[in-house]
C-alpha positions in Angstrom: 0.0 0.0 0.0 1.4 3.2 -1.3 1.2 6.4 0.8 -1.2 8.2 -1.6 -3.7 4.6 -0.9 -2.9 5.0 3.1 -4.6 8.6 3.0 -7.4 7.7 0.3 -8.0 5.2 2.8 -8.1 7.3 6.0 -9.8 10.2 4.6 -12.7 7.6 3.7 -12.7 6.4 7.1 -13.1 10.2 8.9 -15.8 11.3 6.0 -17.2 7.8 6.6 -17.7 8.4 10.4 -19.0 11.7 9.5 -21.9 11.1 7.5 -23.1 7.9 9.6 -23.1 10.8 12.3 -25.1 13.2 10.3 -27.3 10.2 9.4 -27.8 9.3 13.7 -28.6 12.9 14.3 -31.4 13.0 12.4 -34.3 10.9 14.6 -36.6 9.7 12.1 -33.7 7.1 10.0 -36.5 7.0 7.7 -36.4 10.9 6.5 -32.2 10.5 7.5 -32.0 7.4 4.7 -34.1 8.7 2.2 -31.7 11.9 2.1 -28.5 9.9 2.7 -29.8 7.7 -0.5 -30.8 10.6 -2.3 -28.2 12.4 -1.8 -26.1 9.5 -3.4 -28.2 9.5 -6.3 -28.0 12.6 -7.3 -24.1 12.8 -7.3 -24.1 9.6 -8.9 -26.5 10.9 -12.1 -24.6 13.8 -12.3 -21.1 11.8 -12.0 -22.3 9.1 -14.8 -22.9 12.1 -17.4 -18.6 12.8 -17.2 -17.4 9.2 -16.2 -16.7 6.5 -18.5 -19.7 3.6 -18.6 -18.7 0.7 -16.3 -17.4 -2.8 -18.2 -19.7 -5.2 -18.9 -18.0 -7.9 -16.5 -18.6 -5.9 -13.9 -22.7 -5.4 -13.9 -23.1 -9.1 -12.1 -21.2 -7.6 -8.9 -22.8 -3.7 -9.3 -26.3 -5.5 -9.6 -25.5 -7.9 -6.3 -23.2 -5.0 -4.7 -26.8 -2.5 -4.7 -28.6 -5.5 -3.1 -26.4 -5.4 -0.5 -25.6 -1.9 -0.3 -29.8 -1.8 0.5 -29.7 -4.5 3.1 -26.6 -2.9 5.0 -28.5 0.8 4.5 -32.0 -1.0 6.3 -29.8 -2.7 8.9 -27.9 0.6 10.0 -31.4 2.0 10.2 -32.4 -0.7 12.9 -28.9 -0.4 14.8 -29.2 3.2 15.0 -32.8 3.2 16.1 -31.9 0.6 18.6 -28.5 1.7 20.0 -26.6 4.7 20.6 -23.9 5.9 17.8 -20.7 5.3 20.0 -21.2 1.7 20.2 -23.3 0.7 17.0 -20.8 2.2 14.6 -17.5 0.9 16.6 -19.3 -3.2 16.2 -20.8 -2.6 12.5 -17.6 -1.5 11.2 -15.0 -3.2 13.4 -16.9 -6.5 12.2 -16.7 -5.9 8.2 -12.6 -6.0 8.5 -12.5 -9.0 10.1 -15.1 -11.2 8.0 -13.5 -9.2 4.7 -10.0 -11.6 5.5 -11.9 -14.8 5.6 -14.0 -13.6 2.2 -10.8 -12.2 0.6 -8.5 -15.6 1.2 -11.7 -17.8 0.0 -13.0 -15.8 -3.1 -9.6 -13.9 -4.0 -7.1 -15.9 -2.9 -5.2 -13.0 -0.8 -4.0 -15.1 1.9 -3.5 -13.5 5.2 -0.4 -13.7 7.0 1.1 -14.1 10.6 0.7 -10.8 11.5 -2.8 -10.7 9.8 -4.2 -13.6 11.4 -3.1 -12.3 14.8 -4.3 -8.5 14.2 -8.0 -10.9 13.5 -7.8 -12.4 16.8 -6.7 -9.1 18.5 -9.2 -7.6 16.6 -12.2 -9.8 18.0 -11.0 -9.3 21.6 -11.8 -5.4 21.0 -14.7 -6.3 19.3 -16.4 -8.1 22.1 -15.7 -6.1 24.5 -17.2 -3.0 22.8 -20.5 -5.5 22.5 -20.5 -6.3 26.0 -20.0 -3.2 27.7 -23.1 -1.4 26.8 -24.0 2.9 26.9 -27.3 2.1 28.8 -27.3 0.5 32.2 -24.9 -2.9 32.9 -26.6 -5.4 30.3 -25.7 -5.7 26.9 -29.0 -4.5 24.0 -28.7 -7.7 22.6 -31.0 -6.4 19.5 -29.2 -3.4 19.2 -26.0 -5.3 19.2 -26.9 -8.3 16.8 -28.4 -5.7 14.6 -24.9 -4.5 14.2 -23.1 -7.1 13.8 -25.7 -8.3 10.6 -24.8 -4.8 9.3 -20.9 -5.8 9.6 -21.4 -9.0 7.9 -23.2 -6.7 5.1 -20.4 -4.2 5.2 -17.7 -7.2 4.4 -20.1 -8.9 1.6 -20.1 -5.8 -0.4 -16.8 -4.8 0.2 -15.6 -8.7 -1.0 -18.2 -7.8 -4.1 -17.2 -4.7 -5.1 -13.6 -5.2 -5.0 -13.5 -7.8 -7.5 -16.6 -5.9 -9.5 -14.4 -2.2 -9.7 -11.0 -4.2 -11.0 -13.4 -5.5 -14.3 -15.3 -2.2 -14.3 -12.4 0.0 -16.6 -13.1 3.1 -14.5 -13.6 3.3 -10.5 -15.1 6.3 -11.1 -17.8 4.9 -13.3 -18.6 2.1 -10.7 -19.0 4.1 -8.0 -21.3 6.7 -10.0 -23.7 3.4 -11.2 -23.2 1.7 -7.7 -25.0 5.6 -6.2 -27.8 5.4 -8.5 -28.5 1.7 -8.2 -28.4 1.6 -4.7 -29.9 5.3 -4.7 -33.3 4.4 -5.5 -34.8 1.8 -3.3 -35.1 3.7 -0.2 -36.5 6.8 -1.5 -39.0 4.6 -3.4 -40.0 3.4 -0.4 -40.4 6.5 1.9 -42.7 7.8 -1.1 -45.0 4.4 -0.7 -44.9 5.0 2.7 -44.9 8.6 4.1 -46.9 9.1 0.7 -47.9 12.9 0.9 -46.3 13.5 4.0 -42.7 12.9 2.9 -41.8 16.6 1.4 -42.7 17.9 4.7 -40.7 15.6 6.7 -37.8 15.6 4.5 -37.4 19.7 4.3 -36.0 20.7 7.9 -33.3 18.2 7.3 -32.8 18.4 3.1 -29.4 20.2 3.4 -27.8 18.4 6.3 -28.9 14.7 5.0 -28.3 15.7 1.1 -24.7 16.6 2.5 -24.4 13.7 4.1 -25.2 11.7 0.7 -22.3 13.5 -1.2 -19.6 12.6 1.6 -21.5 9.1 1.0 -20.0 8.9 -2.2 -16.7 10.4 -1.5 -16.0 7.8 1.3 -16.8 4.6 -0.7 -15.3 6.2 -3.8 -12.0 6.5 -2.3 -12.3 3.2 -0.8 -13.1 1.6 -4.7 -10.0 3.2 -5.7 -7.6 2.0 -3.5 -9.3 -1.5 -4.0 -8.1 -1.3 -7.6 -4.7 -0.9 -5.9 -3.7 -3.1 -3.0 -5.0 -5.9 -1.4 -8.9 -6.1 -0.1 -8.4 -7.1 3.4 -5.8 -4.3 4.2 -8.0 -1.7 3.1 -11.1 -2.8 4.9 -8.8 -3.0 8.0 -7.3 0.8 7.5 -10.3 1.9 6.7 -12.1 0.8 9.8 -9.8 3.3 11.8 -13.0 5.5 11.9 -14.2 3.8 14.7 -12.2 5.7 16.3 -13.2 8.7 14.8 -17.2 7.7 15.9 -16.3 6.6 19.3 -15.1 10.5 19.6 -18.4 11.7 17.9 -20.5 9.8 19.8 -18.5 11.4 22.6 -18.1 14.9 22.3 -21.2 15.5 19.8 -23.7 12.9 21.3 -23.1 13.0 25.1 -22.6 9.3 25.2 -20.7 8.1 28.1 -17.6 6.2 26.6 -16.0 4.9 29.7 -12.6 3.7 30.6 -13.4 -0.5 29.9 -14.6 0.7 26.1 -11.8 3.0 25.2 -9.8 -0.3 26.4 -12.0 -2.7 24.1 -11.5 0.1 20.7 -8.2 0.1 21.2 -7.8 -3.1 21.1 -9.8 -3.0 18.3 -7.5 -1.1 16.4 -4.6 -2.3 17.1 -5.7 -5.5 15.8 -6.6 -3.8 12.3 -3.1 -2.1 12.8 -1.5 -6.0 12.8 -3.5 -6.9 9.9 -2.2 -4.2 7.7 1.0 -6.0 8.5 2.6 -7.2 5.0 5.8 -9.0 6.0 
C-alpha cells in the first residue's frame, strides 16, 4: 500500500464516520435514509454524465453489490434506532474488516499472513468487548447489538463484491457513480410508498444536512473503490475501519454518550488489531 492509498483510505474512514453521524442525528432514520440515499443518487446521475460507462463484466457484482448496499443501509437504520452511535458504529464497522480476510483468502485468494491472522484475533477481543460493555445501564442491548453485527457481515459482503466488481469495471469512477444510482433508489421509493404525501414535509427541515451527508456518502466509498483497484482487499477494509475511532469521539463529544474507561480499552484493542493486519511482512 502506497502512501497516496494509506490517505485515500483514512480520509474515507473520517468522511465515513462523518456522515453515519449526520445520518444518527437526524431521529426519524427513515427521513435521514431517504436523504442519505438521495443524496447519493443525485451525485451519482450527475457523475455518470462525465465518467466512462462501467465494463460489462462488472454489472453481475454492481447488480449484487446494490442489493447489498440496501440490506446494510435498512440494517444501519435498525442499529441506529436501537442503540446509541458510539457503540453501534464501533461493532458494525469493526466486524466488516474481520469477515473481509476470511472472504478475501476464499474468493480472491489473498492469503492472510502471521501478523494478519493475529491483528483478526486481536481484533475480535476489542470487538467483544465494545458489544458487551453497553451505553445504557450494565446489560448488553442484545438487538441493538446483533443488529450491528448483521450490518458488519453486510459491510464485508459488499466490500468482497465490489472489490472484485471495480478491478473489471475500466473506471472506478464509473462504478461508483452506477453503484450511487442503483443503490440510490430503493429507499427513497419506499419513503414515497410510505410517508406518501407527508414525505416533502418531513424531509425539508433536514434536506441540506442529510443531502450533504449523501455527497460525503460517495466520496468515502469512492476513495475506498479506488484504492481497492490498488492493493489488497483485506488491508483496506482494516485501515479503513480506523474511523471507529473517529465515531467513538463523535458519539463522545457531539452525542453526550458516556464512553467509559473499559470501552476505550476494548476500541483500542480494536485497532490495534486492524493495525497488525495491515502487517505485510
Amino acid at each position: 500500500m502506497t502512501l497516496t492509498v494509506i490517505l485515500a483510505v483514512v480520509l474515507a474512514a473520517i468522511t465515513h464516520a462523518s456522515w453515519n453521524a449526520i445520518a444518527h442525528h437526524i431521529k426519524d432514520q427513515l427521513v435521514s435514509f431517504t436523504l442519505i440515499s438521495g443524496g447519493g443518487l443525485l451525485v451519482g446521475a450527475l457523475g455518470a454524465l462525465f465518467v466512462p460507462f462501467p465494463a460489462a463484466a462488472a454489472w453481475p457484482y454492481l447488480l449484487v453489490s446494490a442489493a447489498l448496499h440496501v440490506t446494510y443501509m435498512l440494517l444501519l437504520m435498525r442499529s441506529f434506532t436501537l442503540g446509541d452511535f458510539g457503540q453501534m458504529y464501533p461493532i458494525a464497522r469493526g466486524t466488516a474488516p474481520l469477515v473481509v480476510t476470511v472472504l478475501a483468502a476464499v474468493f480472491v485468494h489473498e492469503i492472510p499472513n502471521g501478523w494478519q491472522l493475529a491483528g483478526v484475533a486481536v481484533a475480535c477481543a476489542g470487538l467483544v468487548g465494545v458489544a458487551v460493555w453497553g451505553l445504557k445501564g450494565s446489560r448488553p442491548q442484545w438487538p441493538a447489538i446483533i443488529a450491528a453485527l448483521a450490518t458488519g457481515l453486510a459491510i464485508a459482503s459488499y466490500t468482497t463484491v465490489d472489490g472484485v466488481g471495480v478491478r473489471d469495471s475500466g473506471s472506478s469512477l464509473g462504478y461508483i457513480a452506477w453503484l450511487m444510482i442503483l443503490e440510490g433508489i430503493a429507499i427513497p421509493a419506499y419513503a414515497l410508498h410510505r410517508r406518501r404525501g407527508q414525505l416533502a414535509a418531513q424531509l425539508r427541515p433536514y434536506a441540506t444536512k442529510g443531502l450533504i451527508g449523501g455527497a460525503m456518502s460517495v466520496v468515502a466509498y469512492g476513495l475506498v473503490l479506488w484504492a481497492q483497484t490498488r492493493a489488497p482487499l483485506a488491508p483496506i477494509a482494516a485501515l479503513r475501519e480506523s474511523s471507529i475511532i473517529v465515531g467513538a469521539a463523535i458519539g463522545a463529544l457531539f452525542f453526550k454518550e458516556r464512553f467509559g474507561a473499559p470501552r476505550i480499552a476494548a476500541a483500542g484493542l480494536m485497532v490495534v488489531g486492524i493495525g497488525l493486519m495491515l502487517h505485510t511482512a
